[in-house]
N, C-alpha and C positions, 0 to 999 in steps of 0.2 A: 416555507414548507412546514407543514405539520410533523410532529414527532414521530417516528419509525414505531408502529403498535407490535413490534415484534418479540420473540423470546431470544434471549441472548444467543451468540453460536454454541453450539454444541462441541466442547472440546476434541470429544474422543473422534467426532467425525470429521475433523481434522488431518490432514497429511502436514508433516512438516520435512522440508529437505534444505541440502546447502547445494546451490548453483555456483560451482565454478569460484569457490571457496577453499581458502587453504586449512580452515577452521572449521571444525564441529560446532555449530550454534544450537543452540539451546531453547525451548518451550516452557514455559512455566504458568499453568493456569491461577489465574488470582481472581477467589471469589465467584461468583457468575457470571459476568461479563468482561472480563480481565484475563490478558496474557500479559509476562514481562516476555520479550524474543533476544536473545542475544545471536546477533551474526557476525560474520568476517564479509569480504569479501570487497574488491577493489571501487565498486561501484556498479550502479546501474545507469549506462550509458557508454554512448557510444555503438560500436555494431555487435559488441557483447557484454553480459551483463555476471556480475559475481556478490553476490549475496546468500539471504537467508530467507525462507519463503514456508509460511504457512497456510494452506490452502484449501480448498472444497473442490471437487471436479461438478461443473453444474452446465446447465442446457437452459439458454433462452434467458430472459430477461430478470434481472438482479438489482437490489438497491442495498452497496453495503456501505457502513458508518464506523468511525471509529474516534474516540479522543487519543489523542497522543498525549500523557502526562510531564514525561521526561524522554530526554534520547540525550545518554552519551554522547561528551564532544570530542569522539576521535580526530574529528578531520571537521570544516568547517562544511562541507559537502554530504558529510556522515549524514543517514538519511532512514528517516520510517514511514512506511504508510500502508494505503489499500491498494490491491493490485491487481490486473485480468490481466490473463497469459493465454496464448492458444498451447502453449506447450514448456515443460520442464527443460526446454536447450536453453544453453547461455544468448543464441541470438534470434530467439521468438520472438514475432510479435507481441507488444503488450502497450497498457496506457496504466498510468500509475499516478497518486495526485500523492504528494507526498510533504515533508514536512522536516527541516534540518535544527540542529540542534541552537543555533539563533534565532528560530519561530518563522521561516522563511516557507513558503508553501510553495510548490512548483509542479504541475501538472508537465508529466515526462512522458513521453510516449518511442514506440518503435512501430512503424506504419507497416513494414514488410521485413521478412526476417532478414536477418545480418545488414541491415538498412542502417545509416546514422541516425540518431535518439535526438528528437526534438524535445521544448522545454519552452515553457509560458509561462511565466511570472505570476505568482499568485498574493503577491503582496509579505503582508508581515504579521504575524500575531502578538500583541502585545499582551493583552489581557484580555478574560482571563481565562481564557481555553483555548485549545489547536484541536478541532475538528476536520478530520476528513472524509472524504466519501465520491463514489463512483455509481454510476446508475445508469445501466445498460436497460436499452430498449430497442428490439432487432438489432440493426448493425451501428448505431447513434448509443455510442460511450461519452456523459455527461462527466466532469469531474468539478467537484465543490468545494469549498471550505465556510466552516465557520468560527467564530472566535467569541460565543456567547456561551455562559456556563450550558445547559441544556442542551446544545446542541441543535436549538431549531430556530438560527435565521443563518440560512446558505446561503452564500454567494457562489454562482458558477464562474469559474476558472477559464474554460474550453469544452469544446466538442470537437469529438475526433468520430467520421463514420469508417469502418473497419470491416474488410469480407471474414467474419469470426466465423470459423467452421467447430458446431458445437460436439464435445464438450468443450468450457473452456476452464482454465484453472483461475479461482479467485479466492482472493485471499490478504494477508499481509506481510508486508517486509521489509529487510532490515538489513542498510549495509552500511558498515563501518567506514566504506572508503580509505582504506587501509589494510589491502589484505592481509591477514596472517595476526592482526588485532580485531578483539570482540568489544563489540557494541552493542550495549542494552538498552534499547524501547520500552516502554511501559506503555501499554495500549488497557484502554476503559472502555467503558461502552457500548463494548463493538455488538453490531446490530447487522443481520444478514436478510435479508428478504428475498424470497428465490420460488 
């Protein structure tokens, strides 16, 4: 895949909130393509979900990107990434490709709300970057990773096709897997196309 020609996200048009979190997380813009995110929240997964969530409300077809620099090892599960939600409930639909603080990449998903959260194995990142990214087209949610500095050789993860009723919310996030302890991400990169 060729490199995203796009401009970085635009912070202020950003929403940030905490789902289903015992913890007030935190937004921090670094630079022009950088956020640090600090969340709580027990997890995402299962038939509800408890983190931190930064996001855009958008219609129709998306390709967003992000490096993950560092993530906090609250929890071995403790987790960052990119993420489409049809909605702000703890048990929304959503697909998420995501990335734990041992470099572990795992595309999560919730197919119907309050449904159990499946998980596909995305390998391991050793060196020398954790790339992630989602690329919606109609109802075919793509999730990828890469682990080359640049960010432009993708490996796809999964596809999940999903009845999205637009808008949907996308964005990134960030659970501690530990509620009531905050966890900080360091996201680079990040590249929205919309």
């Amino acid at each position: 895949d060729a490199p995203l020609n796009t401009a970085p996200v635009a912070v202020e048009s950003l929403t940030s909130v905490d789902i289903n979190a015992a913890l007030e997380g935190k937004t921090v813009p670094v630079g022009d393509d950088g956020l640090d995110v600090e969340g709580s929240g027990a997890d995402i997964w299962e038939k509800s979900d408890g983190f931190r969530f930064v996001y855009r409300s958008l219609r129709g077809d998306f390709d967003l990107r992000a490096r993950i620099d560092a993530i906090e090892n609250t929890a071995p599960w403790a987790k960052g990434g990119v993420m489409v939600r049809q909605d702000a409930s703890a048990g929304s639909v959503h697909a998420t490709m995501i990335a734990t603080p041992d470099r572990k990449f795992a595309f999560q998903r919730r197919e119907s709300r309050g449904a159990l959260s499946l998980s596909t194995d995305g390998g391991t990142a050793f060196a020398p970057a954790c790339w992630v990214r989602l690329a919606r087209t109609g109802a075919t949610l793509r999730a990828y990773r890469a682990t080359d500095t640049a960010g432009d050789r993708w490996a796809e993860v999964g596809t999940v096709n999903l009845a999205w009723t637009d808008p949907v919310l996308v964005g990134l996030c960030v659970s501690s897997h530990k509620d009531g302890t905050s966890c900080k991400v360091r996201f680079r990169g990040v590249r929205l196309q919309a």
